[in-house]
C-alpha positions in Angstrom: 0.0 0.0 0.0 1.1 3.6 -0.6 3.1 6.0 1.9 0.3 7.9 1.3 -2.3 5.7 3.0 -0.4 4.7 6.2 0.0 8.5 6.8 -3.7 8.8 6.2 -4.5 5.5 8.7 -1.9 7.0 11.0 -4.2 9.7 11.4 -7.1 7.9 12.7 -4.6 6.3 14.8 -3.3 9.2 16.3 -6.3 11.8 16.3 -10.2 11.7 16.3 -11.5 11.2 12.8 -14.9 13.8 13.2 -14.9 16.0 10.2 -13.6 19.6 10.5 -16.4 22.0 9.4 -14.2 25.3 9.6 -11.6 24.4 6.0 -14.8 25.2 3.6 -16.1 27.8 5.1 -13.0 29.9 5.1 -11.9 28.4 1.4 -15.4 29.8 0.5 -14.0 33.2 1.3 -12.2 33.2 -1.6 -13.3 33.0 -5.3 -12.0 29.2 -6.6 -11.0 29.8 -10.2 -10.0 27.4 -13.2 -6.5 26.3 -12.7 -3.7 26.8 -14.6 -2.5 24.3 -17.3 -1.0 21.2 -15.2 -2.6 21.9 -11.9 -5.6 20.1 -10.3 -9.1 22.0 -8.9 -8.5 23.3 -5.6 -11.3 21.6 -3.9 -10.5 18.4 -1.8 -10.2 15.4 -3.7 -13.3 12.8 -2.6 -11.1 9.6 -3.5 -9.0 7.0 -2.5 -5.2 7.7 -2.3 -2.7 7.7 -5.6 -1.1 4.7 -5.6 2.4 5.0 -4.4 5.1 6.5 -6.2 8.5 8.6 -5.2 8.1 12.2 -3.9 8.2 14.8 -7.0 12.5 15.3 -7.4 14.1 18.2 -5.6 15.2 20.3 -8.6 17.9 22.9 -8.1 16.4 25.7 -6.0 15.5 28.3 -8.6 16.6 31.1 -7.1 20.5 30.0 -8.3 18.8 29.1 -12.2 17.1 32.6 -12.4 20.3 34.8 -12.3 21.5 32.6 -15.2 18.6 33.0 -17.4 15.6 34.8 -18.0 13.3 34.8 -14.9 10.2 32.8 -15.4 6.7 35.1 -15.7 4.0 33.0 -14.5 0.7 33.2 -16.2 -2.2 35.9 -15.1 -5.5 35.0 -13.5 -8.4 36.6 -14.7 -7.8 40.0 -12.2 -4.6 39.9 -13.2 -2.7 38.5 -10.5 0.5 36.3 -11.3 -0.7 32.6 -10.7 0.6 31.0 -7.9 -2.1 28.4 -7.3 -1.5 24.8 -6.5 -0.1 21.6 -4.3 3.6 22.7 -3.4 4.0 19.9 -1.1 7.3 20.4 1.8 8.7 17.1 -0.3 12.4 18.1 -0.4 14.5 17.0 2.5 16.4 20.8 4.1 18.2 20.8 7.4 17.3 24.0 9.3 20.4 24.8 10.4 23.7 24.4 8.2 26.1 22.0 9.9 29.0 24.1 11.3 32.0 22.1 9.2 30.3 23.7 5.4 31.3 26.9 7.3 29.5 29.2 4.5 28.9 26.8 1.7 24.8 27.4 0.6 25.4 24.2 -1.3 26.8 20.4 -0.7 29.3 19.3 -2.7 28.2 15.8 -5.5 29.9 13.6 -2.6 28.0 15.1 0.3 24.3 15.2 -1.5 25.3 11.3 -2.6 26.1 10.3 1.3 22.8 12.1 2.1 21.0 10.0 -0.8 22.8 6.9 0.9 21.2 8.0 4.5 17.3 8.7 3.1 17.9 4.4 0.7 18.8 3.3 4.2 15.8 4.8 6.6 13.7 3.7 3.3 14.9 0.6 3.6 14.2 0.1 7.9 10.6 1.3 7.1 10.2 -2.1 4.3 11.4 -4.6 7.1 8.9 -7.2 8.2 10.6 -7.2 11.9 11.7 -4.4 13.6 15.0 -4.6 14.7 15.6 -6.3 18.0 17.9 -3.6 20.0 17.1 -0.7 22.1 16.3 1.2 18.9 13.2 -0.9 18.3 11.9 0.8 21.9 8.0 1.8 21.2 7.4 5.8 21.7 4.8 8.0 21.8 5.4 8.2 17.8 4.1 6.2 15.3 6.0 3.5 13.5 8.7 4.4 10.8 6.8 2.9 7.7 4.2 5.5 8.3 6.7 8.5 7.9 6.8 10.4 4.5 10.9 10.6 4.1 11.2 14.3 1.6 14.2 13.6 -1.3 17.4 15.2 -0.4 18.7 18.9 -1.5 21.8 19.9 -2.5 20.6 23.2 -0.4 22.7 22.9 2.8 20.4 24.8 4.9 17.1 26.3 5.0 18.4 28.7 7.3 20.5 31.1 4.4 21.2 34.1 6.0 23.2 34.6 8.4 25.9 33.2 5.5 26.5 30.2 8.0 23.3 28.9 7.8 22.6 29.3 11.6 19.5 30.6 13.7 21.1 33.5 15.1 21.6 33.4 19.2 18.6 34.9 21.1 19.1 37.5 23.4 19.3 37.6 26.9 15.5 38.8 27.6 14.8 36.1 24.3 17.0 32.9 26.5 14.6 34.0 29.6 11.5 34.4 28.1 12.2 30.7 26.8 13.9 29.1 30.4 10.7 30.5 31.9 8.1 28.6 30.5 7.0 25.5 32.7 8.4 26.7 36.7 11.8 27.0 34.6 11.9 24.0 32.6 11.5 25.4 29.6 9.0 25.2 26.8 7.2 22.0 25.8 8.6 19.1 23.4 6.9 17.3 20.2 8.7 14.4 21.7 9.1 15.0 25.6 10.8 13.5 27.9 8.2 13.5 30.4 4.8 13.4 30.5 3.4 15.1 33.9 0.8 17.5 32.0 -0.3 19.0 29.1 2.4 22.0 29.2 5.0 18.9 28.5 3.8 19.4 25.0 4.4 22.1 22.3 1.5 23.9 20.5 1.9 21.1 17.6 1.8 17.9 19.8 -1.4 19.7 21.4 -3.3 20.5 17.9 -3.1 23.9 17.9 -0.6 25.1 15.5 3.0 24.9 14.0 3.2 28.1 13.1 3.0 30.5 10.4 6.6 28.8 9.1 6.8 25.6 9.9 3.6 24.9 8.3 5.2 25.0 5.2 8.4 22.6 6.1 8.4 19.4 6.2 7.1 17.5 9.1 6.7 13.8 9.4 4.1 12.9 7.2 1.4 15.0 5.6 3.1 18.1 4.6 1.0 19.2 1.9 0.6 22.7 1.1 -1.5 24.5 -1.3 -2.2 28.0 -2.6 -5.6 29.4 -3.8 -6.0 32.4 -4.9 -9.1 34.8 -5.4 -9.9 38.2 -6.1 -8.5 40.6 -3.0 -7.7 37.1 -1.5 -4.7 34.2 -0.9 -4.9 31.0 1.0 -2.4 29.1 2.1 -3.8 26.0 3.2 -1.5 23.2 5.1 -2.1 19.5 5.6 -0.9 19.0 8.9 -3.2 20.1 11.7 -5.2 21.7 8.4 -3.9 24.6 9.3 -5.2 28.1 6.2 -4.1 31.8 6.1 -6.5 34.1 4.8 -4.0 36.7 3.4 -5.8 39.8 1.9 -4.0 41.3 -0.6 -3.5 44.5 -2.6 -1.8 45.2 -5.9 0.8 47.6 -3.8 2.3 48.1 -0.6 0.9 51.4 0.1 -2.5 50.1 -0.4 -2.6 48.1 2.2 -4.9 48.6 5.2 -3.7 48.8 8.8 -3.0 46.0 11.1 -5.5 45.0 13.7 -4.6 46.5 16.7 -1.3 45.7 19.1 -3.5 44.5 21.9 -4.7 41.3 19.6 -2.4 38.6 19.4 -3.0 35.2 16.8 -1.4 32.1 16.9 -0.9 33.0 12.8 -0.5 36.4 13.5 -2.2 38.9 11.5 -0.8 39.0 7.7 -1.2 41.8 4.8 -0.2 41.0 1.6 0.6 42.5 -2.2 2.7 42.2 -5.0 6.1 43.2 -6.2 5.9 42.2 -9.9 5.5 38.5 -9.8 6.1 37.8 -6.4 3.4 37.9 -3.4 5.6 39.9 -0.4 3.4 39.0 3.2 4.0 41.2 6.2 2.8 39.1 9.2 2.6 40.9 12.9 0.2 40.4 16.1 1.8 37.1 17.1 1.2 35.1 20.0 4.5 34.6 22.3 4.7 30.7 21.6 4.1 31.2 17.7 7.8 31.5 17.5 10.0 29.0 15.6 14.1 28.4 16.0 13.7 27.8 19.3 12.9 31.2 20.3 9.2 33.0 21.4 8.0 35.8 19.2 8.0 38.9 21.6 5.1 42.2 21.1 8.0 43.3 18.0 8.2 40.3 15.5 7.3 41.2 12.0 7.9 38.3 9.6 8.2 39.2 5.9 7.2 36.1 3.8 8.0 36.1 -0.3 6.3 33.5 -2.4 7.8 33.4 -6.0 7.0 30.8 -8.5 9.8 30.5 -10.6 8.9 28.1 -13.1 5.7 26.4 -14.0 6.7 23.5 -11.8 8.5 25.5 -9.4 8.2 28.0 -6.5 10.5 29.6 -3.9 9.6 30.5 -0.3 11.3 32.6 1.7 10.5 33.9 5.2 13.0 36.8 7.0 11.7 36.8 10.8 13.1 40.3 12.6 12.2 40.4 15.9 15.0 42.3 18.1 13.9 41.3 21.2 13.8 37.7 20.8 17.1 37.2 18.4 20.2 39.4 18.6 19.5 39.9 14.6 17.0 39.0 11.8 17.4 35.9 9.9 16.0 34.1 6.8 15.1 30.3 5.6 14.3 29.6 2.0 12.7 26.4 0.7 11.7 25.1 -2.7 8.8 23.5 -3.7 8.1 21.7 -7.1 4.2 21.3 -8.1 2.4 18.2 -7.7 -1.1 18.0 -9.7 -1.4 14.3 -8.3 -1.0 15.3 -4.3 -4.5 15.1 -2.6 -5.1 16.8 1.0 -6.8 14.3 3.3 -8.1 16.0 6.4 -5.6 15.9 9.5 -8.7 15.9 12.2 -6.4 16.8 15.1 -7.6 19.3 17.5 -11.6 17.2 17.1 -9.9 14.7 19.8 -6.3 15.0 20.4 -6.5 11.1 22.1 -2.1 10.9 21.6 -2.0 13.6 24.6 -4.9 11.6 26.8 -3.6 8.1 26.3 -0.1 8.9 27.3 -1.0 11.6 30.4 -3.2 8.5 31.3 -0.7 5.6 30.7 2.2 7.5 32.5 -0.2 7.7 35.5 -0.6 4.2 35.6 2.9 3.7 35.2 3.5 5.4 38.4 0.6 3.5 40.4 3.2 0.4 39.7 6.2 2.3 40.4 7.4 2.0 37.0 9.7 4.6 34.9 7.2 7.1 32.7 10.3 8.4 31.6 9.3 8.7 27.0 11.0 6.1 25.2 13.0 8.0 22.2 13.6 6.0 19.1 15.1 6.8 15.3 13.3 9.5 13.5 13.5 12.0 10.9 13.7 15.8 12.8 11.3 18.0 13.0 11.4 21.7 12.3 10.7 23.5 15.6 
């Protein structure tokens, strides 16, 4: 059976599966048009899943192939707007940070992309066995098993994380490192993956169904990372497989016709986003965040402003970049980039999380009984891919 199921039963394994009436009211917000040539209808797909069939190849990030040639113009929508529209699923396999030996090297040499090619045949080849292996890496955790993980194809991009030139999520400050030590009596914020399990604060905002933020919605994750772009008059949605999370971005053909932000005193787990164009590409201004809406290990403080770029530089291609600048939190502003190649044949199942997050009851219950017995409830960690924080 395909990847593609198991993520889908893995689902129903790990979250309730009671249908999610919010997605089409707020996709009815915007106008759904008739695609592009090559992409599919934006609605939901009522079918079984594609059979199985590698991820979509990891093409050279465009942003490189556009100073060499002629940038790509992307066709028009009927009100004009440059087309974005489509399934840009997070399939491509980016470390966020750089590793600190390529110093400032954006790219990995033919020998390092091979050895990471050799790494992503080998965890393909663990989630095929019959058996799991019999060592402590077999050890059954709070996450599901490894045949259920969608594994992206590997990048010769070194980093998402492109500026600073190393590739590294700047330090925080010293108000940012306290805001973050504070959080749980001092132990510091919650885990996907935690090492204990004595309340629901042991869990970030993603393990809890809430969100994974304006960002890391768009990177990959473990398995349904599907993203896709609709576009309307006035109107973009970014909608997101996993925890189904969608932006309703209003846009404007300029900057300085966009309206004001909602007021300082409102804060959104998204934040609050105002979009518009700069030739081809859609430039988002995003404010009004919540504290733990922040990503690289840091809390967004009453000052973040994230400036998000989409550009679609090819018909099968787009380019995301995101430059967070928030000075009380980090000690400068930094940017990611990730590429995305278009896949017409990706269909968005529902991720019914937040209906009945069970994951979070079961194991808050089981580590109770643990204790009753006098056993460890100390979380059993096993092989996985990582997941961008």
């Amino acid at each position: 059976m395909s990847t593609r199921w198991f993520a889908s039963a893995s689902q129903v394994w790990h979250r309730s599966q009671r249908t999610c009436a919010l997605l089409p009211a707020v996709l009815a917000a915007v106008s759904f048009t008739t695609p592009a040539a090559g992409q599919t209808s934006p609605a939901v797909a009522a079918k079984p899943a594609p059979a199985a069939k590698p991820a979509p190849a990891a093409k050279p990030e465009a942003a490189a192939s556009a100073k060499s040639s002629k940038p790509y113009t992307p066709p028009k929508l009927p009100w004009g707007d440059p087309d974005l529209q489509g399934h840009w699923p997070a399939a491509s396999s980016i470390p966020m940070q750089r590793p600190q030996n390529l110093g400032d090297r954006a790219e990995l040499t033919a020998e390092e992309l091979a050895q990471r090619e050799a790494q992503a045949a080998q965890a393909a080849a663990r989630d095929g066995e019959e058996f799991v292996a019999g060592d402590a890496s077999a050890n059954v955790s709070i996450n599901p098993p490894g045949y259920w993980v969608e594994r992206g194809k590997p990048n010769r991009q070194a980093s998402l994380v492109v500026d600073p030139p190393d590739g590294r999520i700047p330090p925080l400050t010293a108000k940012g490192k306290a805001d973050v030590q504070s959080l749980r009596g001092g132990l510091g914020p919650g885990s996907h993956f935690p090492d204990k399990v004595d309340s629901w604060e042991d869990f970030d905002n993603y393990s809890r169904c809430i969100t994974r933020g304006p960002v890391t919605s768009l990177l990959p994750t473990l398995y349904n990372f599907g993203n896709q772009i609709v576009q309307g008059p006035g109107f973009v949605a970014v909608r997101s497989e996993m925890i189904h999370e969608t932006r309703l971005i209003p846009v404007v053909a300029a900057e300085k016709d966009s309206r004001p932000h909602i007021g300082k005193d409102i804060h959104i787990y998204t934040g609050d986003s105002r979009g518009h164009w700069e030739g081809n590409t859609l430039v988002v201004e995003t404010t009004n965040f919540k504290p733990d809406s922040g990503l690289g290990g840091g809390r967004f403080s009453e000052s973040a402003k994230l400036l998000e770029r989409f550009t679609r530089t090819a018909a099968d291609q787009l380019v995301y970049e995101a430059t967070v600048d928030d000075p009380i939190t980090w000690t400068r502003p930094w940017t990611l980039r990730m590429p995305y190649n278009l896949d017409p044949s990706y269909v968005v199942y529902e991720y019914a999380c937040h209906e009945g997050n069970y994951m979070m009851k079961n194991a808050l219950k089981g580590a109770r009984e643990k204790e009753k017995g006098g056993e460890d409830t100390k979380v059993l960690r096993t092989d996985r891919p990582p997941i961008q924080q």
